[in-house]
VOMIKE-795488 format. One record per residue (C-alpha): x, z negated, y negated; residue in three letters. Coordinates in steps of 0.5 Angstrom, whole numbers. Example, Ala and Ser with C-alpha at 12.3 -4.5 7.8 and 13.67 -1.06 7.14 Angstrom:
REM residues 2
+-------+-------+-------+--------+
|     X |     Z |     Y | residu |
+-------+-------+-------+--------+
|    25 |   -16 |     9 |    ALA |
|    27 |   -14 |     2 |    SER |
+-------+-------+-------+--------+
REM end
This chain:
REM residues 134
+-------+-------+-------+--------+
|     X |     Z |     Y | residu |
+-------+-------+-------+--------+
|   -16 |   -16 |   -21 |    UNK |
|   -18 |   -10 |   -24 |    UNK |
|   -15 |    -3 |   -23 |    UNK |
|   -17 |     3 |   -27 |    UNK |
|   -17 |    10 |   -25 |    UNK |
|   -19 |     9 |   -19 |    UNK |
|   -22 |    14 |   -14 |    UNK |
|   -28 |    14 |   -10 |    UNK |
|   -30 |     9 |    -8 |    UNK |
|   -29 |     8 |     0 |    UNK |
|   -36 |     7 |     4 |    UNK |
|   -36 |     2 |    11 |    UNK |
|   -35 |     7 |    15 |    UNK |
|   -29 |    11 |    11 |    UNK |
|   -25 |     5 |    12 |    UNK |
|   -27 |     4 |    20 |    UNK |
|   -24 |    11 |    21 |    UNK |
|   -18 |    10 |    17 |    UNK |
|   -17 |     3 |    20 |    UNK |
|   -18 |     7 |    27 |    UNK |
|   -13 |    11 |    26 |    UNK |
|    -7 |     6 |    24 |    UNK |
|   -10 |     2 |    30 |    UNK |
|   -14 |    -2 |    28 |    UNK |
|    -7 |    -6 |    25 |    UNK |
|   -11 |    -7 |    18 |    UNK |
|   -10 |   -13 |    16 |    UNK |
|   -18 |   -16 |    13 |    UNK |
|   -14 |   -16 |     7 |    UNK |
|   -11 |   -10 |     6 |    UNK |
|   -19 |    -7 |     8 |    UNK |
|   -22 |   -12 |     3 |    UNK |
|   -18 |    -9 |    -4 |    UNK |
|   -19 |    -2 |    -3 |    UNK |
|   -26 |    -2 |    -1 |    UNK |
|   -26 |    -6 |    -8 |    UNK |
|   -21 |    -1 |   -12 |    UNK |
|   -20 |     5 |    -8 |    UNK |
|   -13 |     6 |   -12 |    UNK |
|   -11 |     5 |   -19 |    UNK |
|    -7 |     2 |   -24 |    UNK |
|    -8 |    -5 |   -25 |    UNK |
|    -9 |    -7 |   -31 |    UNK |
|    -9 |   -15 |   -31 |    UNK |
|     0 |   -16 |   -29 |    UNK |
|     1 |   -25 |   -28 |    UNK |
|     7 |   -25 |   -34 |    UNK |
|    10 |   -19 |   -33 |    UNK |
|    10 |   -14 |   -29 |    UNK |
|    15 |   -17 |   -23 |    UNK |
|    14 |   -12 |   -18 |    UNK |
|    15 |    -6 |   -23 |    UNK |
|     9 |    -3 |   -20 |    UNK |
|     5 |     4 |   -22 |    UNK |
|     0 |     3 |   -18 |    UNK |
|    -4 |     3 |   -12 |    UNK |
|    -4 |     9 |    -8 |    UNK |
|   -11 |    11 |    -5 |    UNK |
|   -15 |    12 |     1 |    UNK |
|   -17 |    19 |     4 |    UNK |
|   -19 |    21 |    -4 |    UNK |
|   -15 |    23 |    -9 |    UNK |
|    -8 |    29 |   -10 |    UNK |
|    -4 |    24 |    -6 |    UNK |
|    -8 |    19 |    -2 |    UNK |
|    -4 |    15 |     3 |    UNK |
|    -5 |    19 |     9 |    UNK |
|    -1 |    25 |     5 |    UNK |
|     4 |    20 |     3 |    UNK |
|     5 |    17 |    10 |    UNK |
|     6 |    23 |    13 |    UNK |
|    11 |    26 |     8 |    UNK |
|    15 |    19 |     8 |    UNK |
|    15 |    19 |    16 |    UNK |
|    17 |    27 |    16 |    UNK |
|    23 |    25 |    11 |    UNK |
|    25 |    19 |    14 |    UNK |
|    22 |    17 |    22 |    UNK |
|    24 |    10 |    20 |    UNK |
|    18 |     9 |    16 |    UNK |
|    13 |    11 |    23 |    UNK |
|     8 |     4 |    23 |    UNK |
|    10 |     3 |    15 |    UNK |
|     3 |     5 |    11 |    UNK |
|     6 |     6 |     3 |    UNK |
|    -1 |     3 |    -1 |    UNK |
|     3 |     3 |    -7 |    UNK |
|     9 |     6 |   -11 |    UNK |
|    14 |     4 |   -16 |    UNK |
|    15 |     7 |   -23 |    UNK |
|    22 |    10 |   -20 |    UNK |
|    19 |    13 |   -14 |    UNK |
|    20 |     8 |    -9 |    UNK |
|    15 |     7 |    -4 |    UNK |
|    11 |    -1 |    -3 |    UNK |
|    10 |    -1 |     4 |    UNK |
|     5 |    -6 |     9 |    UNK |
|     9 |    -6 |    17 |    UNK |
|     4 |    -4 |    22 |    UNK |
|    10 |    -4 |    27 |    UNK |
|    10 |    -9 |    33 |    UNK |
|    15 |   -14 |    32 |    UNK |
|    16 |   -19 |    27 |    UNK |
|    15 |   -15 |    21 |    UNK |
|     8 |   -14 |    23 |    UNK |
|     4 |   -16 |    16 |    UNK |
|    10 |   -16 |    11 |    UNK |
|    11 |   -12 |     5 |    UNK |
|    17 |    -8 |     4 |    UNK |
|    19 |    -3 |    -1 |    UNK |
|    22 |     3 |     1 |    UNK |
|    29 |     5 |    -4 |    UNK |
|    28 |    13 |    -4 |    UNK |
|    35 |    14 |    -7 |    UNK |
|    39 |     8 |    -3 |    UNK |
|    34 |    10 |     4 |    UNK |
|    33 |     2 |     5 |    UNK |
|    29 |    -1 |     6 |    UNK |
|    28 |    -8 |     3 |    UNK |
|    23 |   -15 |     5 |    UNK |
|    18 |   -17 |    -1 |    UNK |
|    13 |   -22 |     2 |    UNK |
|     9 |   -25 |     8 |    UNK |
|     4 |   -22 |     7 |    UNK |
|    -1 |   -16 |     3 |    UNK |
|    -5 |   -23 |     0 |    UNK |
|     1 |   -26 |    -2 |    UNK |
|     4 |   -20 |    -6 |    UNK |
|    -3 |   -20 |    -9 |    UNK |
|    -2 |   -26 |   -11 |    UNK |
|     5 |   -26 |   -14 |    UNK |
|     2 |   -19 |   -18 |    UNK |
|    -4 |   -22 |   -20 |    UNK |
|    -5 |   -29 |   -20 |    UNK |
+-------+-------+-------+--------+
REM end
């Protein structure tokens, strides 16, 4: 999978720190795709683009990285506190991975900002790589 207009790229210890802060709780994953593309809009979507996806948000670089946009959506909406927005759709809404201790914990969700629901969309970051890209 190939995104364009990444930020820098993030180092080992970049994203020791930033999983450091969110607890340690990053799926290995989540980690491996953004020490390969540090944000960006994909280039390459399997039949379409099911998600409606924008782009993903990056890590500590960039106008909004997602440590801005975290504490923006935590500020505005306490429910979203534990839901790490790595991504954004073209109507604002944000794609969110669980962080939360519960049966949530890995799960992919998509934040409606102008219903303030929020909403499943898969298992898993992997699995929602492999619905984008696969």
């Amino acid at each position: 999978m190939y995104l364009s207009d990444s930020e820098k790229n993030l180092t080992l210890d970049d994203m020791k720190k930033f999983n450091e802060f969110y607890n340690n709780k990053l799926p290995e994953s989540f980690q491996d795709f953004y020490l390969k593309n540090n944000g960006g809009f994909p280039l390459n979507y399997k039949d379409g683009n099911i998600f409606m996806l924008g782009g993903f948000t990056p890590v500590k670089y960039g106008k909004r990285p997602i440590e801005k946009v975290y504490q923006d959506l935590v500020e505005a909406f306490d429910q979203l506190r534990d839901m790490l927005p790595f991504a954004y759709d073209y109507g604002g809404n944000a794609f969110l991975l669980s962080l939360k201790a519960n049966n949530s914990f890995g799960k992919i969700f998509v934040f409606l900002m102008d219903e303030k629901e929020i909403e499943f969309i898969s298992d898993s970051f992997t699995e929602f790589l492999e619905e984008l890209f696969s």
